[in-house]
Every structure is written in structure tokens, then in C-alpha cells.
C-alpha positions as CSV (number, residue, x, y, z in Angstrom):
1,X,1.1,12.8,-7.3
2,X,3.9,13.3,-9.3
3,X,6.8,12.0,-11.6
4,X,10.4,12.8,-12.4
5,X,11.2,11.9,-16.1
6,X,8.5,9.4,-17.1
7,X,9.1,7.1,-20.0
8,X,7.8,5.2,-22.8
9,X,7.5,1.6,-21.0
10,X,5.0,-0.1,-19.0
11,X,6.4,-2.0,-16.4
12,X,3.8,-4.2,-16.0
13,X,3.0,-6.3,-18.9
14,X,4.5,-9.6,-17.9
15,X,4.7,-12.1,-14.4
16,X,8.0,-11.9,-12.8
17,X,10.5,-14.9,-14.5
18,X,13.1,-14.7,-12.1
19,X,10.7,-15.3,-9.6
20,X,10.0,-19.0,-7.8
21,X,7.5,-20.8,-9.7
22,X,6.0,-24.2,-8.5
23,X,3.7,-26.8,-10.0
24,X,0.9,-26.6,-7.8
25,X,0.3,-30.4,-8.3
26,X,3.5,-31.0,-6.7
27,X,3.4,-29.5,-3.2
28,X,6.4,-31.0,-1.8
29,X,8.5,-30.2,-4.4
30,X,7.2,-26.2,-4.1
31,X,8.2,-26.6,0.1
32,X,11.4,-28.0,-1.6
33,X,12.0,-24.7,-3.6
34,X,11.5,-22.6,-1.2
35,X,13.6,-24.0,1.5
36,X,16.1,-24.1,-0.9
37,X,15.4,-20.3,-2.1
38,X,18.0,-18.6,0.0
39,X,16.2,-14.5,-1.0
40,X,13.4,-16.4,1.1
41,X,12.6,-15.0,4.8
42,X,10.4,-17.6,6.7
43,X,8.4,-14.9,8.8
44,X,5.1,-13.4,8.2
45,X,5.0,-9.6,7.2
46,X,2.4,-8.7,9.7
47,X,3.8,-5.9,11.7
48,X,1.2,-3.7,13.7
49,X,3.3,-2.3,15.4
50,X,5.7,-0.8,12.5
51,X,4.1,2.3,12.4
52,X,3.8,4.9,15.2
53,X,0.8,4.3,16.4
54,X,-0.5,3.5,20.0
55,X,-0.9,0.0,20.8
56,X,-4.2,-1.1,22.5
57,X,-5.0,-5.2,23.4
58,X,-8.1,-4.7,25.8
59,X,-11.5,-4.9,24.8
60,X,-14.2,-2.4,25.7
61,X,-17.7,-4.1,27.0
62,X,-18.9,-3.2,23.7
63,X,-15.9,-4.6,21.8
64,X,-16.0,-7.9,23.7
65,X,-19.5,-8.5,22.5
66,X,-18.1,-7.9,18.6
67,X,-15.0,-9.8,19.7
68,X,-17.4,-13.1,20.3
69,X,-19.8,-13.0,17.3
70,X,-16.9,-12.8,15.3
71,X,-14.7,-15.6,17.1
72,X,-18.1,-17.8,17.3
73,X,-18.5,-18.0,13.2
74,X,-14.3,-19.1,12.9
75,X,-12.9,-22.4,13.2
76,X,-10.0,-23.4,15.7
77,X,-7.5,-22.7,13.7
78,X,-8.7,-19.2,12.4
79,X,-10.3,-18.5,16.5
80,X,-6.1,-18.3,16.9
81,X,-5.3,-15.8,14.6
82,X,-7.9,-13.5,15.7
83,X,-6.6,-14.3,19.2
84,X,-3.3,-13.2,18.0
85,X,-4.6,-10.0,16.0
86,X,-6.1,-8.7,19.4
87,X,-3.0,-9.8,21.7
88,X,-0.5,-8.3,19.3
89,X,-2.8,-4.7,18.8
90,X,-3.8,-5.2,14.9
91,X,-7.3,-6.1,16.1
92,X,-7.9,-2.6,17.9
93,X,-6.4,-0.7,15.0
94,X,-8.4,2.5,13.9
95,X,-6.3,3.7,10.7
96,X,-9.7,3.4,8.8
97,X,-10.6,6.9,7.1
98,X,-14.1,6.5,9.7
99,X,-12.0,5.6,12.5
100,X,-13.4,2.2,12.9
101,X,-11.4,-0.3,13.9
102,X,-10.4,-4.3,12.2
103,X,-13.1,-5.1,14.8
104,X,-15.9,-3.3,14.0
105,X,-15.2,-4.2,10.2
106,X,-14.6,-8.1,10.9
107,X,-18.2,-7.3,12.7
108,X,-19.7,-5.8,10.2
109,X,-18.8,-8.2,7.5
110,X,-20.9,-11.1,9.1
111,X,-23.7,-8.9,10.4
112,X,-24.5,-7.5,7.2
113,X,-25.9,-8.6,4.3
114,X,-22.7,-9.8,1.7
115,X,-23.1,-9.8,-1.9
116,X,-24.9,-13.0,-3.1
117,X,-22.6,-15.4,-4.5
118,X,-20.0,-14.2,-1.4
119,X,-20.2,-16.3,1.9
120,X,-20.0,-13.6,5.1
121,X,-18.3,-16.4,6.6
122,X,-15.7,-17.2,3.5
123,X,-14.8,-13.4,3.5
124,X,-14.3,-13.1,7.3
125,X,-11.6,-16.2,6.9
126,X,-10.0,-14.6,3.8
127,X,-9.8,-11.1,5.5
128,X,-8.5,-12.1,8.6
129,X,-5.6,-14.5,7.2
130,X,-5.0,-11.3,4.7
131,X,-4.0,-9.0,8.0
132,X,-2.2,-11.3,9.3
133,X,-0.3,-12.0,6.9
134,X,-0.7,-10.0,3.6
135,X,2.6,-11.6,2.1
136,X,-0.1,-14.5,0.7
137,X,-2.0,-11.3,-1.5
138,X,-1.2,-13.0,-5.0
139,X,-2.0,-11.7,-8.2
140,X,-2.7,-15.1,-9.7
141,X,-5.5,-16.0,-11.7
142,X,-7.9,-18.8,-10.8
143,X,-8.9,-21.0,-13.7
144,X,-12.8,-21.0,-15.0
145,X,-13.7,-24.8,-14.3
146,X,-15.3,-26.7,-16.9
147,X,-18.3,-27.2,-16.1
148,X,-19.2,-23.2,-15.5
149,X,-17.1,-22.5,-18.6
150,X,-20.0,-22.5,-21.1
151,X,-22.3,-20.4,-19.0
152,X,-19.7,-17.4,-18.8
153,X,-18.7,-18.0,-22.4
154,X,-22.9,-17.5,-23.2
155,X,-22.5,-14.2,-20.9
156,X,-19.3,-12.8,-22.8
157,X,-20.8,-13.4,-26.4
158,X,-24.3,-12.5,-25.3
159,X,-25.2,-16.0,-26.3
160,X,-23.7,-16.2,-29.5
161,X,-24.1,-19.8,-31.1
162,X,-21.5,-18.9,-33.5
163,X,-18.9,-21.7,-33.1
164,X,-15.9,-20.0,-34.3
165,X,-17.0,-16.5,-32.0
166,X,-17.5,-18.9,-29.0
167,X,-14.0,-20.6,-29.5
168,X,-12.1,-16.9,-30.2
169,X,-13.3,-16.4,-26.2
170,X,-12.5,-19.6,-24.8
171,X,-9.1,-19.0,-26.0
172,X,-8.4,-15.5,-24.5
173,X,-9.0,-17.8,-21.2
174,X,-5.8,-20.0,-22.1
175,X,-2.3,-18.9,-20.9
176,X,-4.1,-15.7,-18.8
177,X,-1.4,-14.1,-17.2
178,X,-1.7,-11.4,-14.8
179,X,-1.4,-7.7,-15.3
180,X,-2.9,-7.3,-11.9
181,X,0.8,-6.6,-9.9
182,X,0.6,-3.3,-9.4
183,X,-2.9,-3.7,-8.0
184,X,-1.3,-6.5,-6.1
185,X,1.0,-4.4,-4.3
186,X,-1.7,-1.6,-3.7
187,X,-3.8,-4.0,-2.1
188,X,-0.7,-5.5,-0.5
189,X,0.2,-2.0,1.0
190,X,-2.8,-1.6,2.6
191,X,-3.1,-4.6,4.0
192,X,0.3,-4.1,5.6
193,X,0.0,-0.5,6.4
194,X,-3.5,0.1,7.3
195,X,-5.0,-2.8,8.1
196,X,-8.5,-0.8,9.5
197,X,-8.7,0.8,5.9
198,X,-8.1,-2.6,4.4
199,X,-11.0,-3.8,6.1
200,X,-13.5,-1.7,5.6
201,X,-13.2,-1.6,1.8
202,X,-13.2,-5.3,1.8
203,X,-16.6,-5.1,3.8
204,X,-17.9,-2.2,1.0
205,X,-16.6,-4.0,-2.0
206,X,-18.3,-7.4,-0.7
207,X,-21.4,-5.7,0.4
208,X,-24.5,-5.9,-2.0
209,X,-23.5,-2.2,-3.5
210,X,-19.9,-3.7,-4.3
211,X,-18.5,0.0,-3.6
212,X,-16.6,2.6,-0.8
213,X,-16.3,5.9,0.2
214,X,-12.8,7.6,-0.3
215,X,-12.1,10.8,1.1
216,X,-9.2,12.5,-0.6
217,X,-7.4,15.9,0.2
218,X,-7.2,16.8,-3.7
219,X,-3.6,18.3,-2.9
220,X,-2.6,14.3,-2.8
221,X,-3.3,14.7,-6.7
222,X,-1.9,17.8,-7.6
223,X,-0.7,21.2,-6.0
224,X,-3.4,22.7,-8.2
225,X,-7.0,22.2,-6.8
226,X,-8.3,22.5,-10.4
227,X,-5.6,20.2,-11.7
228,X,-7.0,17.6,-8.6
229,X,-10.3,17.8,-10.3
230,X,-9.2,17.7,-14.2
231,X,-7.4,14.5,-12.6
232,X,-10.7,13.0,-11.5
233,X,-12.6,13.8,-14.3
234,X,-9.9,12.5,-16.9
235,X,-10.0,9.5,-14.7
236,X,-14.0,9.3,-14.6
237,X,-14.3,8.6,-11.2
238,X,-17.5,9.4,-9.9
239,X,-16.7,12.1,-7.1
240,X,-18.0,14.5,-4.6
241,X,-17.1,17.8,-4.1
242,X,-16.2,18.7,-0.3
243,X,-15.2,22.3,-0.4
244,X,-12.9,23.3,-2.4
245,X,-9.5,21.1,-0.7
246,X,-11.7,17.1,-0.3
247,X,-13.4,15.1,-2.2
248,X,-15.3,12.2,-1.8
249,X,-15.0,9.4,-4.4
250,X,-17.4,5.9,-5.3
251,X,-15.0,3.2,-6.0
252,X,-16.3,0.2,-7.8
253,X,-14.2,-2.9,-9.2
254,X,-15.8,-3.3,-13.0
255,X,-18.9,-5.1,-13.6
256,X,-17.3,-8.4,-14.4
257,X,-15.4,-8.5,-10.8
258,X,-18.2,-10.7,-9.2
259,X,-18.3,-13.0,-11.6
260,X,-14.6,-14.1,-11.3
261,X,-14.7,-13.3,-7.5
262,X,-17.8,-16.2,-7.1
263,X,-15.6,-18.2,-9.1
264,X,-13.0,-17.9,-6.3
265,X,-15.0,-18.4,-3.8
266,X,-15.8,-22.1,-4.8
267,X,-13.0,-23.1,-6.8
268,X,-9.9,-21.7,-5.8
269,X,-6.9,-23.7,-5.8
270,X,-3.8,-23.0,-3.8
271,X,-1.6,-19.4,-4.4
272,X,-4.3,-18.3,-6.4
273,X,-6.4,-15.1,-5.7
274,X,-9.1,-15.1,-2.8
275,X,-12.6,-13.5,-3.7
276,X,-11.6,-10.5,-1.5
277,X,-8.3,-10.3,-4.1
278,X,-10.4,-10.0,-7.1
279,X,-12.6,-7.6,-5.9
280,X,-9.7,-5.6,-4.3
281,X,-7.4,-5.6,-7.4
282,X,-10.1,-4.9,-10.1
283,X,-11.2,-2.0,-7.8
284,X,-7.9,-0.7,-8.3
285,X,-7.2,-1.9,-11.9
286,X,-10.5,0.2,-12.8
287,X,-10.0,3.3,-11.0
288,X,-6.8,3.5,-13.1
289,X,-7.7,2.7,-16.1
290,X,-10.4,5.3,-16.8
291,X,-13.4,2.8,-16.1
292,X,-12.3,0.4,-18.6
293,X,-11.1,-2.7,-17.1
294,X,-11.9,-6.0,-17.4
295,X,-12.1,-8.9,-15.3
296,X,-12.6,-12.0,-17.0
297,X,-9.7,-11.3,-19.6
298,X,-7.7,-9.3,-17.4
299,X,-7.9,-6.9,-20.9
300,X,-8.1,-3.0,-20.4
301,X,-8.9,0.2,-22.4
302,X,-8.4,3.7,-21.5
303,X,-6.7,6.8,-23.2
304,X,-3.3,6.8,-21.4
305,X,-2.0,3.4,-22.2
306,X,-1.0,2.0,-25.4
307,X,-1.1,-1.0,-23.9
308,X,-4.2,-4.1,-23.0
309,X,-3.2,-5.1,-20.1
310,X,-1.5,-3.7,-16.6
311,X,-1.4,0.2,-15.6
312,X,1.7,2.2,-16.6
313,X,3.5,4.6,-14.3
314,X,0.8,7.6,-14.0
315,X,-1.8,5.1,-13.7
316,X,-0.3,3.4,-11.2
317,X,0.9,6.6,-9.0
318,X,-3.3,7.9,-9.4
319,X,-4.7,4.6,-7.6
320,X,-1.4,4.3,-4.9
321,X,-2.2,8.6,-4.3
322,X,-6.3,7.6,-4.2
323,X,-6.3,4.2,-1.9
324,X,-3.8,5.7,0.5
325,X,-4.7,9.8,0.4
326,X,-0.9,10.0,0.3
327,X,1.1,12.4,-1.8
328,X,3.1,10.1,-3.8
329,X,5.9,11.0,-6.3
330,X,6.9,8.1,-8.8
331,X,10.6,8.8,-9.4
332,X,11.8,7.5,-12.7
333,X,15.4,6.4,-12.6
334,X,16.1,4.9,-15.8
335,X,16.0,6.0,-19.1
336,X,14.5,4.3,-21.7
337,X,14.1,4.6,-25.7
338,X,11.5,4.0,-28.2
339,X,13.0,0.3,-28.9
340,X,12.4,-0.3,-24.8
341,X,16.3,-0.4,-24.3
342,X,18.1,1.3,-21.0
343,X,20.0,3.9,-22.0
344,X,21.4,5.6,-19.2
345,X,20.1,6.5,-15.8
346,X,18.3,9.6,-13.9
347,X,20.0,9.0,-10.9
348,X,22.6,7.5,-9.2
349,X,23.0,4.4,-7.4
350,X,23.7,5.9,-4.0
351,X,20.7,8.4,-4.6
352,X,18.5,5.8,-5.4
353,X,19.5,3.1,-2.0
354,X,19.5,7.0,0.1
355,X,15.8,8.1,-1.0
356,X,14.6,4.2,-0.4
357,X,16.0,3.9,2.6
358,X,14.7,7.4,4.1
359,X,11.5,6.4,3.0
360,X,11.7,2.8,5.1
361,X,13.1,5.1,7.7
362,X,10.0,7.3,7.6
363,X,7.4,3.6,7.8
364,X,6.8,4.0,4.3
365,X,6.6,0.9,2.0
366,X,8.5,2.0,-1.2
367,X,6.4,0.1,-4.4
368,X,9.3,-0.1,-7.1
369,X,9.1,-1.1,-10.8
370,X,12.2,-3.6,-12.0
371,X,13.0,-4.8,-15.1
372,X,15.2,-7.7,-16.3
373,X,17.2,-6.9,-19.5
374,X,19.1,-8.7,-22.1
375,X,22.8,-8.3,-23.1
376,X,22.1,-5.5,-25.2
377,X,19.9,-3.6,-22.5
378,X,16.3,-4.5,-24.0
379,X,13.7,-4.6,-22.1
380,X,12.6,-8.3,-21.9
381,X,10.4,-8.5,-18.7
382,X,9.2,-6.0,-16.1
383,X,7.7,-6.2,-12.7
384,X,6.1,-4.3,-9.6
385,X,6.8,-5.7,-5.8
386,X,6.8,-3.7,-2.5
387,X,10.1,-2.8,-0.5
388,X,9.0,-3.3,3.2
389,X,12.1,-2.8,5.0
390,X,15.8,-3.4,4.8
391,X,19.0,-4.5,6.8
392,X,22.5,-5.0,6.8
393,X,24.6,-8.0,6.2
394,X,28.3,-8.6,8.2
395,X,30.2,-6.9,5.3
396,X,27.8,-3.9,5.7
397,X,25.8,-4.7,2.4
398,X,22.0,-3.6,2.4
399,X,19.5,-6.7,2.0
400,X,16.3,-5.0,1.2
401,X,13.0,-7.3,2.4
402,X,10.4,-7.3,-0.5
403,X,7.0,-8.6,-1.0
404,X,6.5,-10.4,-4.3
405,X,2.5,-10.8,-5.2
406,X,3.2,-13.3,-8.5
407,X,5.9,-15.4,-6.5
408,X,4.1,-18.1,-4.7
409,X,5.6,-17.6,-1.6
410,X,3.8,-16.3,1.4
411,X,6.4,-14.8,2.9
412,X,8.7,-11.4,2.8
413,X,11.9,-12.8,0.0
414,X,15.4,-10.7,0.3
415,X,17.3,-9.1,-2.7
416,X,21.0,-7.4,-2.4
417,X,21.5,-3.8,-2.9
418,X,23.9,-5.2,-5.9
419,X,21.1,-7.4,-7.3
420,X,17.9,-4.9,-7.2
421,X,19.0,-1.4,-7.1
422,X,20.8,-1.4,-10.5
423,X,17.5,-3.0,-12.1
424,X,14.9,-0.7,-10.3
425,X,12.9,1.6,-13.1
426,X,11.0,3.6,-10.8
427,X,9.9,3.9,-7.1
428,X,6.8,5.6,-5.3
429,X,8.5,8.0,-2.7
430,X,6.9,10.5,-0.7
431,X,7.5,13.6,-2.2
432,X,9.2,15.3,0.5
433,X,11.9,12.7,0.2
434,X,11.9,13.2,-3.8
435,X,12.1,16.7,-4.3
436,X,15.1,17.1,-2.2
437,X,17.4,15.9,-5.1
438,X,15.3,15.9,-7.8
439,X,13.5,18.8,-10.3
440,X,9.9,17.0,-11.5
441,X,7.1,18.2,-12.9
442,X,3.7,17.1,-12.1
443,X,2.8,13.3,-13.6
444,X,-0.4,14.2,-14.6
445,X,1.2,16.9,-17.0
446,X,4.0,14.7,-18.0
447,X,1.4,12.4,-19.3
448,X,-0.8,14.8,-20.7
449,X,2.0,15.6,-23.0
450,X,3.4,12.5,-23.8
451,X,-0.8,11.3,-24.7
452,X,-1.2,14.5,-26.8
453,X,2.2,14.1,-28.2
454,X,1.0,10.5,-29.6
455,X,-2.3,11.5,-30.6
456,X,-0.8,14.3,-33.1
457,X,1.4,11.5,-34.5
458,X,-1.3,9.2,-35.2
459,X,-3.5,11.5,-36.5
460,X,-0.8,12.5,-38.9
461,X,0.1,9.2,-40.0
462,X,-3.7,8.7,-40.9
């Protein structure tokens, strides 16, 4: 877990502009957009078979029984996609940390006992369509109807009858934008990746203790085992000592996660976030922000971040290392100044397309950070989506197929080379593919520094 020249910008404090928007009132005229949306690929981004991994369709006696309890509690429609996941190998998957497969997970989620408020049979639905297709993960915020709205406006004032206190809250619920995207594209990368491991946090994180096991190697953190451990403990996750190389870690999404994810559950409208979404994403939002995260006004806290809402780029690279036990370095490419302008870059533009493509090359998704500028190189909006693969055009130009969580579209969308690469802030590469052109020091130091550096300041200015 490391970084090569990180900056002062967090680029993930606003929803993608560029991206296709829709009135979701107006369905035809969304179908409408997207048809006419020529980055758009109309195919699903499930792909078991993208990794190298053996491929198995046949049930075991044991399985089959599992197989029918789970088919029994899904509709027609739904009975066909888990028809699909066993016939194209998803279903049979064991990439879980425990070696369980989708099946046993799917299982488990409607033979134990779900979190109240959370229907084992919603949760199944969600799950499976999620493996599937994990292109229709969103980051997207479901309104609080009416009629429930005073009742968590009682809960987040502790029952304040103060008028003007009571309408301060119900305004930090207008015009909520998500700072969820990087979490988005976490969750999305599991989904896509490791579809067992997907499953069986959604059945811990929907289960009655909300919460999952994660077994790291601390070496994923840093090349120091002690460093591994400051890492943890600066992050306050609760952890588990397993010798002195593992670790076992409790992750919980904060304590205002089931509150929005019941709220899903019932009233969720369409492209909004499922109730396994919320609890998925505010996992992730509050393992990287120290504990501090909030669901309801998507607001967060923490020492590393000057910022309210999102993660910035050591944040981020933590909770990708953590969820995946990958070693991940976040490679910084552009250069950026206290007034958030681009000033020059740390790489260049055939490094960048070579390091992303060897990490396609290697079944690696490649999570990238771009932002859009104005004439003068400002900063005016920046976003996270996941590069899943990439091909080549007539004229030999790369097209690289991308995953958008605050797009509305449920499918894979398609940028040029010319278009993306020149805009891309970072990317999350495997270290073995980063260090090969690259000096970096470890994020966690980088960040350290740049923290201690802004503490001093402040503390001088008081």
C-alpha cells in the first residue's frame, strides 16, 4: 500500500458532470440517452471466467440441495439468473477468504437469521442481480420519504423540539450528493473480481451482527510489520493479531448504515442504491475514514482529510489494500498546487496507457481518479470509476471499458485513450507493475508527513 507523489486534492468531492444523467420520471427519455450515448457498451460486465481460475457447472449432492432452497425463494425471472450463474461457473466460485463458494453464501443468506428491517428474500434478489451484473452498483442516494422523515429527524436531534435545530437537519438532506464513489468502485471491484468474497460480506454485513472477518497479510499494508500495525491502529480498526505476518480485522459500516439501508429496502426508486449498497459502501467509507463516517448525511470526520465528505488518495488505497488483501500502489500522475490547479505531470502519457494496460493484462481492474479542468487548469470536478479492460479500434487507438457507479447506466461505457488518459490523477496498480518505472515511498508515510506538516501550520497560525 503505497503512493508515488501524493498531492493536496481529494478527488472525490463531487458526482461525475460529464457523465449521463436522466430524469428518473422520464424513463424513455433515459433509454433515449443511452442509445444515443455512443461511450455506451450494451453488455453486462459479469465475466467469471476473466480470471484464471477453474471453471466448474456441476453440482455436488450436497450443492444441489443448496441449489433448490435457494431457487425455491426467487421468482421466474431471478430462477434464470441463478440458472445462468451455475451454467456459466460464477455460481461454483470459491474466491471467498473461507473458500465458500456464491452458493453456500446465497444459502446462507436465507437460512440465517438477516438483520431486522432486511428481508432474507430482498437481499438474495439484490445479491444475485449484483454478480451478475455489478455494472448496476450505483452510488446514488435514495431520498428519505416524507412520511418517515420526522422520525429520523427526532433520531438525529435526539428529539430536539427546537424548530430552527430540526429545520438546520432537514436541510443537510436537500441536494445530498454522493461522496460514496470510491466505495462504489471497491464494492464494484469485488463484485466483479471475487464474486464468493462479495457474497459473504454481504451475508455478514446483513446478518444481525452487521460485521465480517478479514484476514490480511500485513505486508499488503506496508513492507514494515510494525508500520502494518501503526496502519491499523491509526485507522482504529478493531483487529486481531495472527502471528506476527496476519491479521484478522471486524469490519462494520457505521451505526447509521441500517437506518438508510431499511430505508432502501422499502423505498427505493430506480438507479438508486440497493440495501446491500449501503451497507457495502458505508463499510468501506468507515474503515477509511478512521471510524468516523456518516450515513444519513453522507458527512465524515477523521484526522487525514481536510475534507467532509469522500476518502482522499491514502484513504482510499487503505480500504482497496484491506477488502482485496492486495498490495496496491496508488500512482499519482499529475501534479497539483495549493490553488488545485495541474501543473505539470509525474509521468508520461505512454507510461501511464503501458502500466494500465499491463495491469488489465495481469486481470487486474485498475480504479483511477480523473478530473475535469477549466481553461486555466483548475480543478473544477473530480471523479473515481474502474478500468475493466481495454481494446483497440481500426486506426489502432486504445478504447478502455470503464465502469461508472454515479452514471445511471448499468452497463460497461467506453472512453479513448485521447479522452481519459490525459485527465487520469492517479490509478491503483499493483506494485510490481509500479515500481518498475517509478521511485515511491510508502503512502502511509507520505501522509504522515503531509498531516503533520498541516498540523504545525495550524497550530502556528493559532
Amino acid at each position: 500500500m503505497v503512493s508515488v507523489q501524493i498531492n493536496n486534492v481529494n478527488p472525490y468531492f463531487k458526482i461525475n458532470t460529464e457523465g449521463v444523467k436522466s430524469s428518473l420520471s422520464d424513463s424513455k427519455s433515459f433509454e433515449t440517452k443511452i442509445e444515443n450515448d455512443t461511450r455506451v457498451k450494451k453488455y453486462p460486465s459479469f465475466s467469471s471466467a476473466s480470471a484464471a481460475i477453474s471453471v466448474r457447472t456441476v453440482l455436488t449432492n450436497e450443492e444441489s440441495i443448496k441449489y433448490k432452497e435457494v431457487r425455491e425463494v426467487l421468482d421466474r425471472k431471478d430462477r434464470k439468473l441463478l440458472k445462468l450463474a451455475l451454467s456459466s461457473g460464477l455460481l461454483l466460485r470459491n474466491d471467498a477468504e473461507d473458500k465458500s463458494t456464491v452458493l453456500d453464501n446465497l444459502h446462507k443468506i436465507i437460512t440465517k437469521p438477516r438483520v431486522k428491517g432486511l428481508e432474507a428474500d430482498k437481499v438474495l434478489k439484490n445479491t444475485l442481480e449484483t454478480i451478475i451484473n455489478p455494472s448496476i452498483i450505483t452510488q446514488r442516494f435514495g431520498d428519505i420519504p416524507p412520511s418517515i422523515k420526522p422520525q429520523i429527524i427526532d433520531y438525529m436531534t435526539g428529539n430536539s423540539t427546537d424548530i430552527r435545530e430540526r429545520k438546520l437537519k432537514e436541510e443537510e438532506f436537500n441536494e445530498l450528493y454522493s461522496g460514496c464513489c470510491v466505495a462504489a468502485s471497491v464494492e464494484f471491484n469485488m463484485a466483479h473480481r471475487h464474486p464468493a468474497e462479495f457474497t459473504r460480506f454481504v451475508e455478514g454485513l446483513t446478518s444481525p451482527s452487521m460485521s465480517v472477518k478479514k484476514t490480511i497479510n500485513l505486508e499488503r499494508l506496508s513492507q514494515n510489520t510494525l508500520d502494518a500495525v501503526w496502519l491499523l491502529n491509526a485507522f482504529e480498526v478493531p483487529y486481531e493479531l495472527n502471528g506476527i505476518k496476519m491479521a484478522t480485522l471486524t469490519l462494520k459500516p457505521d451505526k447509521e448504515a441500517i437506518i438508510r439501508a431499511r430505508i432502501q429496502n422499502n423505498y427505493r426508486d430506480p438507479y438508486e442504491r440497493s440495501s446491500i449498497d449501503v451497507m457495502m459502501q458505508s463499510m468501506l467509507m468507515q474503515l477509511g475514514t478512521e471510524q468516523t463516517y456518516s450515513s444519513l448525511i453522507d458527512k465524515r470526520g477523521g484526522k487525514f482529510s481536510r475534507e467532509d465528505k469522500g476518502l482522499i488518495d491514502f484513504e482510499k488505497t487503505f480500504i482497496e489494500s484491506v477488502a482485496e488483501n492486495k498490495d496496491t500502489t496508488s500512482v499519482v500522475y499529475q501534479i497539483v498546487d495549493e490553488n488545485q490547479r495541474v501543473v505539470g505531470q509525474e509521468a508520461d502519457y505512454q507510461t501511464i496507457k503501458s502500466q494500465i494496460l499491463e495491469a488489465l493484462n495481469l486481470g487486474h481492474n485498475v480504479i483511477i481518479g480523473y478530473i475535469i479542468t477549466d481553461q486555466a487548469g483548475v480543478i473544477e470536478n473530480a471523479h473515481e470509476i474502474t478500468i475493466t479492460g481495454a481494446r483497440k479500434t481500426s486506426t489502432g487507438e486504445t478504447i478502455f471499458i470503464c465502469n461508472d457507479t454515479d452514471d445511471d447506466i448499468p452497463f460497461p461505457i467506453e472512453y479513448s485513450e485521447t479522452y481519459l488518459i490525459p485527465k487520469i490523477h492517479h490509478a491503483g496498480l499493483p506494485t510490481s507493475i509500479a515500481e518498475k518505472n517509478l521511485d515511491f515511498t510508502e503512502n502511509w508515510q507520505i501522509a504522515m508527513r503531509d498531516f503533520e506538516e498541516y498540523e504545525r501550520i495550524k497550530n502556528n497560525a493559532a
